[in-house]
Short mmCIF file of the C-alpha atoms (twelve columns), coordinates in Angstrom:
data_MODEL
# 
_entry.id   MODEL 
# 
loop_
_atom_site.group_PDB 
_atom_site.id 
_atom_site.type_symbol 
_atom_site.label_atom_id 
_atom_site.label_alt_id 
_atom_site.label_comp_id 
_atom_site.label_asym_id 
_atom_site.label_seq_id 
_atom_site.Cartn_x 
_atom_site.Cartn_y 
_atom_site.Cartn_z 
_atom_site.pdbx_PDB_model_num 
ATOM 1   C CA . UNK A 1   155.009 35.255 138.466 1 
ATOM 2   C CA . UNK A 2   158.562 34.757 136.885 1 
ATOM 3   C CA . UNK A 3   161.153 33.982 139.526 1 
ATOM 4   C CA . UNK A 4   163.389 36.852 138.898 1 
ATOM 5   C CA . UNK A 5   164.238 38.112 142.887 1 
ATOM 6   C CA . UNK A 6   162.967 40.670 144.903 1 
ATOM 7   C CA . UNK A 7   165.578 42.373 146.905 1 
ATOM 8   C CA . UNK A 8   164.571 44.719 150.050 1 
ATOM 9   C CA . UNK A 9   166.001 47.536 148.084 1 
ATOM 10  C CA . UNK A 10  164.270 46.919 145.020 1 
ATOM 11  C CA . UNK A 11  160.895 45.450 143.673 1 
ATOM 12  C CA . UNK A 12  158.566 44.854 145.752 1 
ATOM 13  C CA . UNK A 13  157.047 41.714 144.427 1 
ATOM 14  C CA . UNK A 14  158.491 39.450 140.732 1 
ATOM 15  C CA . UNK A 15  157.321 40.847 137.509 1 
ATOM 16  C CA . UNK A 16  154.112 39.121 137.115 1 
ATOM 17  C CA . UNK A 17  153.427 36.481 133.912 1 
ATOM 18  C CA . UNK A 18  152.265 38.413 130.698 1 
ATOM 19  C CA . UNK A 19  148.622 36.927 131.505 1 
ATOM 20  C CA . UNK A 20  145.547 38.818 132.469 1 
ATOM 21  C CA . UNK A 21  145.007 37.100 136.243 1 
ATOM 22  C CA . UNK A 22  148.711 37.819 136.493 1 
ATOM 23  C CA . UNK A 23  148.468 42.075 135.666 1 
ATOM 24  C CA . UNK A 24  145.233 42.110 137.323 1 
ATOM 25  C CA . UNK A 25  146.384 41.272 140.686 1 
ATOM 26  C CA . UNK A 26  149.455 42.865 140.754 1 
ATOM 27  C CA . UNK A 27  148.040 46.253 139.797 1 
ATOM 28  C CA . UNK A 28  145.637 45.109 142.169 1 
ATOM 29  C CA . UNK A 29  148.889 44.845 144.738 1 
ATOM 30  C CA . UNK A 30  150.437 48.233 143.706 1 
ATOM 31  C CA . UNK A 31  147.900 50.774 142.539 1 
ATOM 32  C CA . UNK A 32  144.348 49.654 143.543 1 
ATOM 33  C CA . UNK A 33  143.032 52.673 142.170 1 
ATOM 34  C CA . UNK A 34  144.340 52.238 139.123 1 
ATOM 35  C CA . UNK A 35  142.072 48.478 138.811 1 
ATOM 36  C CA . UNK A 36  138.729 50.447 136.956 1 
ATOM 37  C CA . UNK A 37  141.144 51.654 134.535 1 
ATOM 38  C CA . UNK A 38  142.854 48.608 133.491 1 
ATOM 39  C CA . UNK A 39  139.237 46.806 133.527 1 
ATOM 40  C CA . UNK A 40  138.112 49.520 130.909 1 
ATOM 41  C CA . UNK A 41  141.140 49.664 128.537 1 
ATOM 42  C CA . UNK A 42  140.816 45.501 129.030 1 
ATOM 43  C CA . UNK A 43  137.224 45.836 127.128 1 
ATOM 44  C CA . UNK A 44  138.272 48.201 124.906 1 
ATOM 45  C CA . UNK A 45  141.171 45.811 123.327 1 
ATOM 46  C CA . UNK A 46  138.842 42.711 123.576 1 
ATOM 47  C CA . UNK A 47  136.097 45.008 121.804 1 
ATOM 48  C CA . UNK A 48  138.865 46.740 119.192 1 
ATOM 49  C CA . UNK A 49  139.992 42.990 118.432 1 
ATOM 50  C CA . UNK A 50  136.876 41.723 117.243 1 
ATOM 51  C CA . UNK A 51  136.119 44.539 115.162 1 
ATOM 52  C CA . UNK A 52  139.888 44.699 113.430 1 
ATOM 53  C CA . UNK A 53  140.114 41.285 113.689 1 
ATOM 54  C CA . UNK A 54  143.244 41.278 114.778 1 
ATOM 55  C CA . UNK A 55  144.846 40.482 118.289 1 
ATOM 56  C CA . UNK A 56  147.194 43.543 118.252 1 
ATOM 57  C CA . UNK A 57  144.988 45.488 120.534 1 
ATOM 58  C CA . UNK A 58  145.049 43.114 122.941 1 
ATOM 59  C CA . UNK A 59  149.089 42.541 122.985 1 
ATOM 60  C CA . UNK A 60  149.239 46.462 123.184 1 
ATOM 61  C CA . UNK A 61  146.608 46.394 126.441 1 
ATOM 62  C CA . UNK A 62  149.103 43.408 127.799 1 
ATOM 63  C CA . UNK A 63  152.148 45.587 126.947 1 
ATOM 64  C CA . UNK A 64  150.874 48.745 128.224 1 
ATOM 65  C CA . UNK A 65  149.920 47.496 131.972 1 
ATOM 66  C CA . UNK A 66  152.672 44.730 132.059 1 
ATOM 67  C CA . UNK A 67  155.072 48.551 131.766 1 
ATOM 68  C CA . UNK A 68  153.029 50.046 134.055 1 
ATOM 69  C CA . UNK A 69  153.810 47.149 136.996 1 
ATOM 70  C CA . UNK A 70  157.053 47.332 135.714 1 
ATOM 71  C CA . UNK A 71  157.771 50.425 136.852 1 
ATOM 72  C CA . UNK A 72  155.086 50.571 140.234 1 
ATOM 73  C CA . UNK A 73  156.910 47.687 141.416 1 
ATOM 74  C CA . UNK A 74  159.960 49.124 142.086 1 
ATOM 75  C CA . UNK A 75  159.181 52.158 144.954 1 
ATOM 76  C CA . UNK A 76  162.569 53.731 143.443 1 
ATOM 77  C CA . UNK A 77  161.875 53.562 140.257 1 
ATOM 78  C CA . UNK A 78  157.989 54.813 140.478 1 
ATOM 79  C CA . UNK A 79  158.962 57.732 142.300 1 
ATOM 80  C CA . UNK A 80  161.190 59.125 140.160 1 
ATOM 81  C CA . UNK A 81  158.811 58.662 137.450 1 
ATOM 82  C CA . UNK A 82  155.771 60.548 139.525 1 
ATOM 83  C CA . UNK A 83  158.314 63.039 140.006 1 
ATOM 84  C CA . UNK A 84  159.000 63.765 136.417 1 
ATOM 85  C CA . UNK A 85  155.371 63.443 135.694 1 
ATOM 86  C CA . UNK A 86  154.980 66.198 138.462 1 
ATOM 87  C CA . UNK A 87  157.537 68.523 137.106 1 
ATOM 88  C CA . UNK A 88  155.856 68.141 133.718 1 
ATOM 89  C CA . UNK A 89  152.686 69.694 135.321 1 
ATOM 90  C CA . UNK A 90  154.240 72.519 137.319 1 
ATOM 91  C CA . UNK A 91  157.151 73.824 135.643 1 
ATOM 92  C CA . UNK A 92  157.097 76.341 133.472 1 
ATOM 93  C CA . UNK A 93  161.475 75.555 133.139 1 
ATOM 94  C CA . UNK A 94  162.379 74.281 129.759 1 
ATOM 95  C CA . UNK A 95  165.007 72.284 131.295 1 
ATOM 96  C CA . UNK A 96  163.196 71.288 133.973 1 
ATOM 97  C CA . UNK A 97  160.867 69.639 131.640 1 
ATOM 98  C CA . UNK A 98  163.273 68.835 129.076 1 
ATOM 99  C CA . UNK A 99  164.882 66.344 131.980 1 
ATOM 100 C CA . UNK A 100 161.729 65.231 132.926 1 
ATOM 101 C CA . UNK A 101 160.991 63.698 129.734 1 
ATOM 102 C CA . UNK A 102 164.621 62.469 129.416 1 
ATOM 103 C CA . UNK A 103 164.323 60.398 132.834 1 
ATOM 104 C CA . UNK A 104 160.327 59.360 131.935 1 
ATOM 105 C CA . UNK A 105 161.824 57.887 128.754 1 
ATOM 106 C CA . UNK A 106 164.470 56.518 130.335 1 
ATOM 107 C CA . UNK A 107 162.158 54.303 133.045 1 
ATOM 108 C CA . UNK A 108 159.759 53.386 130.299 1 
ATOM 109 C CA . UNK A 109 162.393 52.110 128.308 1 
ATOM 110 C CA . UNK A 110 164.053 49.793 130.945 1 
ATOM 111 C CA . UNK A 111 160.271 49.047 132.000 1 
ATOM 112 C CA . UNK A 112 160.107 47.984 128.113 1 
ATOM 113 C CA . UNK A 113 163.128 45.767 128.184 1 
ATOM 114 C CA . UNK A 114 161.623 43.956 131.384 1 
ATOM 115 C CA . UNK A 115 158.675 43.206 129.324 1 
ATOM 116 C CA . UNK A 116 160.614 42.483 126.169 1 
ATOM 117 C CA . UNK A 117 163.044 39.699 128.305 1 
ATOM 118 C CA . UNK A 118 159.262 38.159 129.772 1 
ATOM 119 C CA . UNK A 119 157.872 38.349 126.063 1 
ATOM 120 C CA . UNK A 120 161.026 36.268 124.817 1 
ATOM 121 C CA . UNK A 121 160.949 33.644 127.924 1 
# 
């Protein structure tokens, strides 16, 4: 885990290492449902990489779930996220979902930059 803190207010736990133990167990901390997902898309990088190749598939499977804690971590954060999401499904309101996709892209962006400041060390 990097040592970045956790305040009461905010994350609930570091953001984990870029490493597969690492995502594993805290997806494993904050969405347990969510484990037979990450398991699949895991075999479908490994299995994408050795046909390309070419490790890109698995960076993007690393990338993809290390955004995903990212943004579960933080209860804030996630709900205002699911919230979107929700609003996406439901409303029929252009600008309803017009600000839902502003504030989704807005949280995976600053979920990105997380990732990006772990990627760089």
């Amino acid at each position: 885990m990097s040592s970045q803190p956790v305040h009461s207010d905010g994350p609930l736990m570091p953001m984990p290492d870029l490493t597969l133990p690492a995502l594993r167990s805290a997806v494993a901390a904050l969405a347990p449902a969510k484990l037979p997902e990450l398991v699949e898309e895991m075999q479908q990088a490994f299995d994408r990489a050795g046909q390309d190749g070419s490790t890109a598939p698995i960076r993007m499977f690393y990338r993809r779930w290390a955004i995903f804690v990212a943004i579960e971590r933080d209860p804030a954060r996630a709900a205002r996220f699911h919230a979107a999401e929700q609003v996406l499904e439901s409303s029929e309101a252009e600008d309803d979902r017009q600000a839902a996709v502003r504030l989704i892209g807005s949280i995976v962006r600053t979920a990105q930059c997380e990732v990006e400041a772990l990627e760089a060390g």
